[in-house]
BALOBA-1460 file (C-alpha; in Angstrom, 3 decimals):
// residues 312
<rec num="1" residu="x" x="75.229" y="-30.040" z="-66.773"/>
<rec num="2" residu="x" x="72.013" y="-30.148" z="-64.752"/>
<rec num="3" residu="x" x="69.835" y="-26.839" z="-65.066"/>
<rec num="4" residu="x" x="68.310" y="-25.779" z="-61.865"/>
<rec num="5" residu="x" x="64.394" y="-24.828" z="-62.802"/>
<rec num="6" residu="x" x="65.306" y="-23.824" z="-66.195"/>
<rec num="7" residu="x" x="62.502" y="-24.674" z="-69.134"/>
<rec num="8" residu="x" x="64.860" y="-23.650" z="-71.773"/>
<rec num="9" residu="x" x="65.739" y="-26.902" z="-73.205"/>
<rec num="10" residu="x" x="64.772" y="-28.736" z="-76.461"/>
<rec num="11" residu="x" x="61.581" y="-28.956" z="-78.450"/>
<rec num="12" residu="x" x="58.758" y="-31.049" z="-77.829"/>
<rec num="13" residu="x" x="57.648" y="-33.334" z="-80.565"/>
<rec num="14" residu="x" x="53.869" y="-33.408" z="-80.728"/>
<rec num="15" residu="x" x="53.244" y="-34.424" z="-84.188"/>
<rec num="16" residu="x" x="55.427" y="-35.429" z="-87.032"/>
<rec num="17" residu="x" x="54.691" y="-32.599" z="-88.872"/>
<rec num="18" residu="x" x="55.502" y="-30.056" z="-85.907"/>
<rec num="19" residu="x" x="58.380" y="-28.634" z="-84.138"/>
<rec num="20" residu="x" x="58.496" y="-28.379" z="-80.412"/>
<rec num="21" residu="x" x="60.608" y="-27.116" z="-78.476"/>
<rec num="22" residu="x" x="61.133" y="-25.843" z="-74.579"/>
<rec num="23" residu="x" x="60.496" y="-22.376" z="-72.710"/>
<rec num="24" residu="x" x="61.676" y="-21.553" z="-69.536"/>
<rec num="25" residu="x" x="59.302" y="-23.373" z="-66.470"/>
<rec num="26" residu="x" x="58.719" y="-22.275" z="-63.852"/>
<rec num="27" residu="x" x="60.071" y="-22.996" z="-60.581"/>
<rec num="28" residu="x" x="57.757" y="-23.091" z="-58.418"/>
<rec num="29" residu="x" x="57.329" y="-23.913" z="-54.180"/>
<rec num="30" residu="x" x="54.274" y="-25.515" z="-53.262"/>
<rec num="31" residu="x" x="52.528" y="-24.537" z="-50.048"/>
<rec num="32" residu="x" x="52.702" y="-26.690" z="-46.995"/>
<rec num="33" residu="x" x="49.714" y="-27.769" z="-45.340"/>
<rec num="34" residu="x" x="49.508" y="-30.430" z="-42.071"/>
<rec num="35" residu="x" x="47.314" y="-33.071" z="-42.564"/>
<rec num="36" residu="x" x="47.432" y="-36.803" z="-42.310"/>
<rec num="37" residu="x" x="46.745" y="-39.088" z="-44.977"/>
<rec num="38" residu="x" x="47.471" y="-43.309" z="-45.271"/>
<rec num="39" residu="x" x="46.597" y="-43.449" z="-48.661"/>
<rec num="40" residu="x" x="44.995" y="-40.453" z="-51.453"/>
<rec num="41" residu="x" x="43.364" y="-42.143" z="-54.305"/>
<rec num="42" residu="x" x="42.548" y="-40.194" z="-57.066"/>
<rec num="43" residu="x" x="38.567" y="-39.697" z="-58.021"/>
<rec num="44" residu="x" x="39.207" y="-39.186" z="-61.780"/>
<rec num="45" residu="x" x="41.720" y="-42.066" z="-62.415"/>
<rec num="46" residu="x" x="41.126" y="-45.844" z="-62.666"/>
<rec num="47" residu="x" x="43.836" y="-47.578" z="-60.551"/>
<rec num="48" residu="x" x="45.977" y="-50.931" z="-60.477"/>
<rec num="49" residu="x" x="48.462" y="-52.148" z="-58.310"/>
<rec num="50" residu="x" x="51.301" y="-54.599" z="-58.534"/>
<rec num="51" residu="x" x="54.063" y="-55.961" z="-56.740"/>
<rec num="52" residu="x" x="57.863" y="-55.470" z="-58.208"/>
<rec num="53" residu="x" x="61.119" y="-57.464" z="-57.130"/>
<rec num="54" residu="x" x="64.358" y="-55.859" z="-55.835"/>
<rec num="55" residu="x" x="65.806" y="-56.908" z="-59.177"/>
<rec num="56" residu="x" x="62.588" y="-54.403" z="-60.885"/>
<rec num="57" residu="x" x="61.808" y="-57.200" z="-63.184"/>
<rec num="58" residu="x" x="58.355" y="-56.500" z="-64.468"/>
<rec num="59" residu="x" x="57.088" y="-59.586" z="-66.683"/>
<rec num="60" residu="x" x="54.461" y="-58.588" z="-69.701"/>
<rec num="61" residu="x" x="52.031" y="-61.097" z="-69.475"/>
<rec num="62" residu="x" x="51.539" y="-59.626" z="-73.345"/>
<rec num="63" residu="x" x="53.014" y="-58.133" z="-76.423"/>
<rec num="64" residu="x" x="53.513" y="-54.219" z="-75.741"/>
<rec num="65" residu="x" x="50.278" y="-52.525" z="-76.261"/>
<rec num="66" residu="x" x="50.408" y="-49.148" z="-76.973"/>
<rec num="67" residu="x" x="46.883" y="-47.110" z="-76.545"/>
<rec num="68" residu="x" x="45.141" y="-45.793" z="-78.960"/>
<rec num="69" residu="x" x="45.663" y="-42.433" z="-80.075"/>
<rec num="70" residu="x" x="42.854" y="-39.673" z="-79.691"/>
<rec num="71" residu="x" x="44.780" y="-37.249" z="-81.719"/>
<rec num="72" residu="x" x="43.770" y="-34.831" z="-78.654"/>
<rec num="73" residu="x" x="45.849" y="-32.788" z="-76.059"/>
<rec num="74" residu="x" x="46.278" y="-31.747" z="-72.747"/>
<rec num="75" residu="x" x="47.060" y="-28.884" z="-70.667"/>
<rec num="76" residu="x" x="50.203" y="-29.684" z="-68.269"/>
<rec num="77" residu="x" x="52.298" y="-26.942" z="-66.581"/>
<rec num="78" residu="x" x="49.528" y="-24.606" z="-65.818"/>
<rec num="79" residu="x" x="48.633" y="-23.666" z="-61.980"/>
<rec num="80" residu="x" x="45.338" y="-24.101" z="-61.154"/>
<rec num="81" residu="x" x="44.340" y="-20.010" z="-60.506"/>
<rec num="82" residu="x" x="46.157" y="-19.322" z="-63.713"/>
<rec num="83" residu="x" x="44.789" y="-20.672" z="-67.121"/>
<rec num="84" residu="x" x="46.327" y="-20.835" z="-69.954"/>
<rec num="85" residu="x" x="45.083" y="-18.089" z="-72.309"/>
<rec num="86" residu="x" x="45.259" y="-18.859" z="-76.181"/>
<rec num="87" residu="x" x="45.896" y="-15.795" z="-78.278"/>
<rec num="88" residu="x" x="45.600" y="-14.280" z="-81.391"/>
<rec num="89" residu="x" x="48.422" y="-13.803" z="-83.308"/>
<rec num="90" residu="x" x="50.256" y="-16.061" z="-81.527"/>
<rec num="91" residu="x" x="52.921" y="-15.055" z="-79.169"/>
<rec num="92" residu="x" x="52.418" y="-13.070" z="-75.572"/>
<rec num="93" residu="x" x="51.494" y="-9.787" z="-77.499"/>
<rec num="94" residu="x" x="48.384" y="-11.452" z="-79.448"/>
<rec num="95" residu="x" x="44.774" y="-10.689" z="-78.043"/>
<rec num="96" residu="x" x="43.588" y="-13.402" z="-75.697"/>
<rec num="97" residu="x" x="40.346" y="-15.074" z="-77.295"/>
<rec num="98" residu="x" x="39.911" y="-17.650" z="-74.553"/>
<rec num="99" residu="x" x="41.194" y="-19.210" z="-71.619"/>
<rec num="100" residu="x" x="42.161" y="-23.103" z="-70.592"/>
<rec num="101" residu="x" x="41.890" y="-24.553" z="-67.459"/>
<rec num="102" residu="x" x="44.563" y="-26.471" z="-66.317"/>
<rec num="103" residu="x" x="42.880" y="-29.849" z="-66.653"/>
<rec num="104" residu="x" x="41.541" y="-29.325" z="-70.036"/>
<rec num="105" residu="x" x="41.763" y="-31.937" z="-72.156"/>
<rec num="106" residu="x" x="40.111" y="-33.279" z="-75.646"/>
<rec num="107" residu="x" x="41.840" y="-30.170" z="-77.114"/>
<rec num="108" residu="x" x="42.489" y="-30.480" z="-80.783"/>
<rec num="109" residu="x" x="44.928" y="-28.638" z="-83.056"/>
<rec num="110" residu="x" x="44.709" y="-26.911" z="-86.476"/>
<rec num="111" residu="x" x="47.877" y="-28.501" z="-88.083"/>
<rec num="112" residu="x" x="49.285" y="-24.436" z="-87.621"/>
<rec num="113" residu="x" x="52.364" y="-24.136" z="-86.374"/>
<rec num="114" residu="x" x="54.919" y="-21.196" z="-86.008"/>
<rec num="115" residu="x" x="58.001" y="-20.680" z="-84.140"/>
<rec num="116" residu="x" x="58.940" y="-17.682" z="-81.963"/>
<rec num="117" residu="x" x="62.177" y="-16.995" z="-80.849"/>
<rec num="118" residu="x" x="62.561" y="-20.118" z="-79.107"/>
<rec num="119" residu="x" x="59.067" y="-21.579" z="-78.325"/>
<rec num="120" residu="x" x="57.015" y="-23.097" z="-80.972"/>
<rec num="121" residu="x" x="53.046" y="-21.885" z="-80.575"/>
<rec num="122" residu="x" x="50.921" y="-24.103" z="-82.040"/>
<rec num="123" residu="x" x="46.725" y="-23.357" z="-83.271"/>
<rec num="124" residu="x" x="43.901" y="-25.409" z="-81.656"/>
<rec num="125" residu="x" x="40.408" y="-25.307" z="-81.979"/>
<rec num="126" residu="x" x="39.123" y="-23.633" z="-78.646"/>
<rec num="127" residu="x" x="36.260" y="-25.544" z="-76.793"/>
<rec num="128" residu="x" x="33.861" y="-22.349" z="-76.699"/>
<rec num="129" residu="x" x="33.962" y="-22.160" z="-81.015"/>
<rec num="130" residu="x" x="36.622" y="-20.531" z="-83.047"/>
<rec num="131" residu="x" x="40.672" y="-21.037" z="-83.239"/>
<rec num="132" residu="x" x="43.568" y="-19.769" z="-81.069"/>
<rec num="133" residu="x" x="47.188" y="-20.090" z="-80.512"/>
<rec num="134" residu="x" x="49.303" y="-21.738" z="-77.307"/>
<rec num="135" residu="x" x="52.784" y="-22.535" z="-76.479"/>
<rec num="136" residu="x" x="53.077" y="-26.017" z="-77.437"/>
<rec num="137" residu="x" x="55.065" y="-26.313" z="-73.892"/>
<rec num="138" residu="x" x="52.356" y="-26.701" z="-72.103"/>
<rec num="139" residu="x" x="50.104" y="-29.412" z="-74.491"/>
<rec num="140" residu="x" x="50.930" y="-32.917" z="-74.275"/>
<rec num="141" residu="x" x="49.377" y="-35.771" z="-75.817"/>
<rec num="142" residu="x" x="46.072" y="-36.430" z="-74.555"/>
<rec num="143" residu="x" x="45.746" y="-40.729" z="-73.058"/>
<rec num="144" residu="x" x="43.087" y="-41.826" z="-71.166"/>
<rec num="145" residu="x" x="44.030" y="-43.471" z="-67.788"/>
<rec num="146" residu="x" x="42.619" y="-47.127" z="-68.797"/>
<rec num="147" residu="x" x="44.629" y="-46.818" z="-72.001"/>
<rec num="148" residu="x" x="47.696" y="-45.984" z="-70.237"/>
<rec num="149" residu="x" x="47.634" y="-48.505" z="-67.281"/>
<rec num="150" residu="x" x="47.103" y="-51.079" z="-69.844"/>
<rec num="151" residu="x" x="50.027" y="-50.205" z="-71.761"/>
<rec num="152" residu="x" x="52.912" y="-52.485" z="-70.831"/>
<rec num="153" residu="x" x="55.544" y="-50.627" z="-72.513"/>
<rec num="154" residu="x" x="54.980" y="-48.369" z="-69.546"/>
<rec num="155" residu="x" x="55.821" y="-51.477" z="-67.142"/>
<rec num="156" residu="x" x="59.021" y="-52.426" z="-69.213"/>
<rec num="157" residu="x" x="60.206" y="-48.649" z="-69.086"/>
<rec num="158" residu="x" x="59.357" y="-48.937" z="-64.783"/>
<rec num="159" residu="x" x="61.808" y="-51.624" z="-64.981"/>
<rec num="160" residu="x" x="64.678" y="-49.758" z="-66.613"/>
<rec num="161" residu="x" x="64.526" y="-47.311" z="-64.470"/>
<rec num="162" residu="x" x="64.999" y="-49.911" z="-61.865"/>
<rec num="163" residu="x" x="68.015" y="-51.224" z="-63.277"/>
<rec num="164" residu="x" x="69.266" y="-47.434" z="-63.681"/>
<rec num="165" residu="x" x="68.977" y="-46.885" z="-59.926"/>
<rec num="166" residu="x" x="70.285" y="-50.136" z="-58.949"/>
<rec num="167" residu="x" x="73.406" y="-50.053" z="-61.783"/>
<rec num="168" residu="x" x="73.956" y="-45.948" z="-60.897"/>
<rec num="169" residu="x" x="73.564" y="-45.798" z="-64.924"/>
<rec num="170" residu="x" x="72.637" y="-42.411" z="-66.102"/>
<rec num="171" residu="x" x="73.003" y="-43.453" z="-69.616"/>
<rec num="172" residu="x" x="69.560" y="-46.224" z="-68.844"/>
<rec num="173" residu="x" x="67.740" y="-43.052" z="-67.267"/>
<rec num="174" residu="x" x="68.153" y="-41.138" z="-70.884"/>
<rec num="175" residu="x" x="67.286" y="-43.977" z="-72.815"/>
<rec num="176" residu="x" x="63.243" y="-43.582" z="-71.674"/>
<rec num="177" residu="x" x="63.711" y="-40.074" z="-70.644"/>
<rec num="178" residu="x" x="61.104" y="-37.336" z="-72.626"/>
<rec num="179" residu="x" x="63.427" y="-36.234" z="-75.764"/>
<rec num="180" residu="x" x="61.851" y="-32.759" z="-75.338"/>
<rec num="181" residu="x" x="61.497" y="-32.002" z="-71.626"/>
<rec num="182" residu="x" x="64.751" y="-34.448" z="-70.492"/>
<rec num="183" residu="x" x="63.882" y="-35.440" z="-66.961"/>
<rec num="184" residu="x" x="62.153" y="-33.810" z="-64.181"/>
<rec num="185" residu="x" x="62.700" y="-33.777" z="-60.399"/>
<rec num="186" residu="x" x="61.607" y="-33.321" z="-57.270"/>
<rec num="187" residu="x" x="63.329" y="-33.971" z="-54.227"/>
<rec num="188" residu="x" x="59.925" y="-33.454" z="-52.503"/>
<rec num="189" residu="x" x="56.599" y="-32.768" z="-53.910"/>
<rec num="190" residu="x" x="56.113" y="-29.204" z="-52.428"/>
<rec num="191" residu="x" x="60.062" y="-28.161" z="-53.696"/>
<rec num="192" residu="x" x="61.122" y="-26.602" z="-56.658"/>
<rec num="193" residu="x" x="61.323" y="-28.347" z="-60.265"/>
<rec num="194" residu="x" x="65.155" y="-29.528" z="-61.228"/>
<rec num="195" residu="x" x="65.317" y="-30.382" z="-64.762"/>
<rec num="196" residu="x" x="68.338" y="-32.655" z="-66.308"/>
<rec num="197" residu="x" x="68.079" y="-32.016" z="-69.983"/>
<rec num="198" residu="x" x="68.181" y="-35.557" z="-71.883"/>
<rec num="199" residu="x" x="71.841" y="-34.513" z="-73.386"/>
<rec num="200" residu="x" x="72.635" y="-34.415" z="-69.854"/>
<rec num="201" residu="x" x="71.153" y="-37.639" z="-68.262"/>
<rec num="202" residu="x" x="73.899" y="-39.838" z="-69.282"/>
<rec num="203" residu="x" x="76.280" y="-38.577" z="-67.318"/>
<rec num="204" residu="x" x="74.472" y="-37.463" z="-63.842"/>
<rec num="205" residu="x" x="76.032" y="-39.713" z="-61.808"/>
<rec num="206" residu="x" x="79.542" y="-38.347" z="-62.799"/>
<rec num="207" residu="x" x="78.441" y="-34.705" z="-62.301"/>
<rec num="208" residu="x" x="78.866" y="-33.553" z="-59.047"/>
<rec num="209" residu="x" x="77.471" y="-29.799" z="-59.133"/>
<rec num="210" residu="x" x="75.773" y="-28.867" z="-56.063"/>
<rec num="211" residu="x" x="72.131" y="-28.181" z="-56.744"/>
<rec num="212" residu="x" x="69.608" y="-26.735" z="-54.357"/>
<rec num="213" residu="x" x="66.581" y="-28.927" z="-54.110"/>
<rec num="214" residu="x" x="64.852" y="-27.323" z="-51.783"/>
<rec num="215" residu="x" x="63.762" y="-27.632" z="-48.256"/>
<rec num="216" residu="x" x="63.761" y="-30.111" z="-45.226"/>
<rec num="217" residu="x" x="59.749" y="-30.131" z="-44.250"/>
<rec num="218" residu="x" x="59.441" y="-28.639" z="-41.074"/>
<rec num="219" residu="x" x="62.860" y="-27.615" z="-40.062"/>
<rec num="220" residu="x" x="63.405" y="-25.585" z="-43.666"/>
<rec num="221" residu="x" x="66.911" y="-27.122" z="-43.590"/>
<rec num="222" residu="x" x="68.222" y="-26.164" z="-47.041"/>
<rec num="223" residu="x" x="69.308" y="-29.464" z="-48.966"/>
<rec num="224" residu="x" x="71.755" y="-29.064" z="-51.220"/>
<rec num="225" residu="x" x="74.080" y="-31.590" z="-53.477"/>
<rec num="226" residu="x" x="74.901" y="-33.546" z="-56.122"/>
<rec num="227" residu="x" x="72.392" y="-35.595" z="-57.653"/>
<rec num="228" residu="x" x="74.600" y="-38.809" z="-56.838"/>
<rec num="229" residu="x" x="74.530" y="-37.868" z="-52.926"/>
<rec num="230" residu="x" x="71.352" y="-36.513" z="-52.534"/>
<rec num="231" residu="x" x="68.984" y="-38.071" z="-55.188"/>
<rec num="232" residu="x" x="70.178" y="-41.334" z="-55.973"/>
<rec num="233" residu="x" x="70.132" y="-43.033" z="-52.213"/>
<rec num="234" residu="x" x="66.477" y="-42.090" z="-51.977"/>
<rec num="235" residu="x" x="65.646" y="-43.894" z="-55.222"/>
<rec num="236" residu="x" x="67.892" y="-46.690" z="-54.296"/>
<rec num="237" residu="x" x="66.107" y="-47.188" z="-50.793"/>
<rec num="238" residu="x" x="62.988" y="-47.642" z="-52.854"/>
<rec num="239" residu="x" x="63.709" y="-49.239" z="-56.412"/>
<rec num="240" residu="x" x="66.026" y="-51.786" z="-54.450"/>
<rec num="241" residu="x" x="63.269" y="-52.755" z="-51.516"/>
<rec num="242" residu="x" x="60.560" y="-54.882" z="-52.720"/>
<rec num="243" residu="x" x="58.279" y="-52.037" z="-53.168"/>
<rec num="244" residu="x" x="54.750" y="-52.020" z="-54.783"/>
<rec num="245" residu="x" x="53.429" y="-49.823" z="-57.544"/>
<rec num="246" residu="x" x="50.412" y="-48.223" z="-58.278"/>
<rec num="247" residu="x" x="48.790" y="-46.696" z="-61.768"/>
<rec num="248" residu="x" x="47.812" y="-43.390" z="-61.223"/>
<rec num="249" residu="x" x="47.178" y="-43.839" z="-57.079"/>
<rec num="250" residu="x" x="49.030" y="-42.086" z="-55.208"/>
<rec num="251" residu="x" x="50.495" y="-44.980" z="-52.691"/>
<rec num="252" residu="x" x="52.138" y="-43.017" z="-49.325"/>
<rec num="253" residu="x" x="52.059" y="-44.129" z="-45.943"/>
<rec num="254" residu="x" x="51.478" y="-42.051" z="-42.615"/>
<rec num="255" residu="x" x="52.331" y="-38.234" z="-42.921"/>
<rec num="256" residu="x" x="51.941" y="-34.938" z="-41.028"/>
<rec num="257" residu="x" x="51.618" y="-33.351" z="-43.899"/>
<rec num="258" residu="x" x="48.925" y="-33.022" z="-46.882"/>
<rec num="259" residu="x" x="50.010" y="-35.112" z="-50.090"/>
<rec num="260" residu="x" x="49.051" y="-33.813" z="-53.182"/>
<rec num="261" residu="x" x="49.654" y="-34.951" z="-56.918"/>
<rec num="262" residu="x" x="50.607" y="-31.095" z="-58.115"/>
<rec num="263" residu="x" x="48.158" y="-29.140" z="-60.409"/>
<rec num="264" residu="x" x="50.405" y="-28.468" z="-62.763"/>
<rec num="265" residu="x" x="50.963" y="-32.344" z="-63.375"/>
<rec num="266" residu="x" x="46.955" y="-33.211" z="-63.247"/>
<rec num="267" residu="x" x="46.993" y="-34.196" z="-67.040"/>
<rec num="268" residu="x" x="50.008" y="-36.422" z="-66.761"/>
<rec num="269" residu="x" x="49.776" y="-40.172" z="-66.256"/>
<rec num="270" residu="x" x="51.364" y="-41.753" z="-63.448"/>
<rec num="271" residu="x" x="53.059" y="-44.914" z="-61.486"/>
<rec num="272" residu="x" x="53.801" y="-44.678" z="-57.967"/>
<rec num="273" residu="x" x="56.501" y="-47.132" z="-56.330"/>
<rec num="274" residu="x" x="55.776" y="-47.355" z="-52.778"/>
<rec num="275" residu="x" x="58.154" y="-49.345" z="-50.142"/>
<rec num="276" residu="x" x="56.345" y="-49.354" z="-47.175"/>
<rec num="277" residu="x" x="57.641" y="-49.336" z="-43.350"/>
<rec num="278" residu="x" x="59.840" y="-52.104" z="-42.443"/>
<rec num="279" residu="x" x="58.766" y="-54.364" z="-40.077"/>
<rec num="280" residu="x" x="59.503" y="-52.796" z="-36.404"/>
<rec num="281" residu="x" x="60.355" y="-49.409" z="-38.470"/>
<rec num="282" residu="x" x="58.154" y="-45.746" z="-37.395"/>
<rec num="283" residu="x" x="55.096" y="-45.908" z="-38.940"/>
<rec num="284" residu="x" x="56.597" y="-42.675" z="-41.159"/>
<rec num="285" residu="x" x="59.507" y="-44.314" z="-42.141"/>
<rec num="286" residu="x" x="58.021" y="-44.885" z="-45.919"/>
<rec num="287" residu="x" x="59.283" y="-43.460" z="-49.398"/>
<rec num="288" residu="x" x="57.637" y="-43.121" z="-53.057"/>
<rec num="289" residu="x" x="58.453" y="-42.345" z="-55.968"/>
<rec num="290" residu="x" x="56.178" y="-40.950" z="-58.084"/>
<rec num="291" residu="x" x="57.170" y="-41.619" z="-61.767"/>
<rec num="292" residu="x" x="55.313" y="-39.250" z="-64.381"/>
<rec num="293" residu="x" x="54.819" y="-40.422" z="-68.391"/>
<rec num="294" residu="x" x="54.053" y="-38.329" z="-71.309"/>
<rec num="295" residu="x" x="53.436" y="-39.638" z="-74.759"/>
<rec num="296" residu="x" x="55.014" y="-38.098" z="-78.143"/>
<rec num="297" residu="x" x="53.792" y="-39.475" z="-80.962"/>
<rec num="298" residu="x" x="52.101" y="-42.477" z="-78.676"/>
<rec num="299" residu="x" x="55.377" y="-43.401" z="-77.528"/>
<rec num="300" residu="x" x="55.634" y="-43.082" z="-73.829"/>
<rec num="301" residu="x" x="58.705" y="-41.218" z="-71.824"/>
<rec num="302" residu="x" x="59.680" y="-40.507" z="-68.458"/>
<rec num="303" residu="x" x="59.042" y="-36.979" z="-67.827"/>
<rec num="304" residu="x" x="59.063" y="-36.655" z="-63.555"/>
<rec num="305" residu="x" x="60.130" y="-37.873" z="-60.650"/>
<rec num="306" residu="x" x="58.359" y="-36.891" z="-57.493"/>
<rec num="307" residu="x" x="59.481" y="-37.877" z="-53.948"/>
<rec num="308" residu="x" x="57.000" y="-38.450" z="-51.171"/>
<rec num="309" residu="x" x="57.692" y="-39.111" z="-47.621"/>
<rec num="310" residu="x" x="56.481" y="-39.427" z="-44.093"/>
<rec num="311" residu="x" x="56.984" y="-36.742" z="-42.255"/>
<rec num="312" residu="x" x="56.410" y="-36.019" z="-38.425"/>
């Protein structure tokens, strides 16, 4: 069953010799803003582009080469006017004995573990000297952007995707979904997380709940549905189009409104699959998919999916 903004779900995997596991996330709405923008690179990331069939075939000009691992985390899932605050004991009743932004990286943990109730907190060494404890929900493995454009197991998992959306095959989708988080959504970038837990995936196409995704941009038009009606058409007008991808660049046409990779998502490497206008077509009428990676034990997984669209 798909779980509307719910982070209870399985445990993340950050190192063999720890447990992870889910909390509840947040579900969160984004503000609008009304701005126009053709394309929004992003300062801090390298980028590459390619070109993808309608068939999604994406040829490895190489083995699969994974990046090398740092050993280091991230912080993901943290707003940018609230930092994560490391504690001591662990849990929310510990003192706090520092803070993390929410683009901290290079963090490095202990080998501590310890499970509560249903999260798993884990010990790091804090940049500013001494030790303290976090949620393990919000660390992922820390890979640099060069090391993770370069990776063409990435590419390979782009492509199954495609022939997920193209074969309606939920059962593809889980197969390079995030073991820990399942899959992420959003039917637009500034509307609330839906998140599919991986036991789930395999059948999404089948289940027809009705979700609330969010709203229409301007008109605040509720949109509500089953994944198969209201999700899968707007990947298939994109993953079945000729479009072009991007590593971490966010690749958007003409919009009304601001785009914006989220905050919360800063730390987490990124493809974007663009189709552009057709020819003759309104110079909004473009779609993207933004399709988010995490790594568990230097394995890369789909974690999000982000929608971005032109709107007037």
């Amino acid at each position: 069953m798909v779980l509307p903004g719910n982070r209870q779900g399985s445990r993340l995997v950050m190192r063999s010799s720890i447990v992870r596991c889910i909390l509840f996330f947040v579900v969160s709405t984004l503000v609008f803003a009304s701005c126009t923008r053709s394309s929004v690179p992003l300062d801090r990331i390298e980028t590459k582009v390619a070109s993808i069939t309608p068939q999604m075939t994406v040829e490895a000009t190489e083995n699969p080469s994974p990046p090398p691992q740092s050993g280091l985390f991230a912080v993901v899932w943290v707003n940018a006017d609230e930092p994560l605050i490391a504690r001591n004991p662990a849990g929310l009743s510990g003192a706090a004995v520092g803070q993390l932004a929410y683009d901290q990286r290079g963090l490095e943990l202990t080998g501590a573990s310890t499970g509560l109730g249903s999260s798993v907190w884990v010990e790091i060494r804090l940049p500013s000297g001494g030790t303290g404890w976090v949620n393990s929900w919000y660390l992922t493995e820390d890979v640099s952007s060069a090391g993770f454009c370069d990776d063409t197991r990435v590419l390979q998992a782009i492509d199954v995707v495609g022939q997920a959306v193209q074969e309606r095959s939920g059962q593809k989708l889980a197969e390079i979904s995030n073991p820990a988080r399942g899959l992420i959504l959003r039917h637009n970038w500034w509307n609330p997380e839906i998140a599919v837990p991986l036991n789930s995936l395999s059948n999404i196409y089948q289940d027809l709940t009705e979700i609330d995704w969010g709203v229409q941009g301007g008109s605040e038009f509720p949109i509500q549905g089953s994944f198969q009606n209201v999700i899968a058409p707007q990947l298939e007008d994109v993953f079945t189009r000729s479009p072009e991808i991007g590593c971490n660049e966010l690749r958007v046409g003409d919009t009304t409104r601001e785009i914006v990779w989220p905050d919360e998502y800063v730390n987490i490497n990124f493809y974007s699959v663009y189709r552009p206008v057709p020819e003759g077509g309104s110079e909004f009428d473009w779609r993207t998919w933004v399709l988010g990676f995490e790594y568990i034990d230097a394995q890369p997984y789909l974690t999000l999916l982000v929608q971005y669209r032109g709107e007037i």
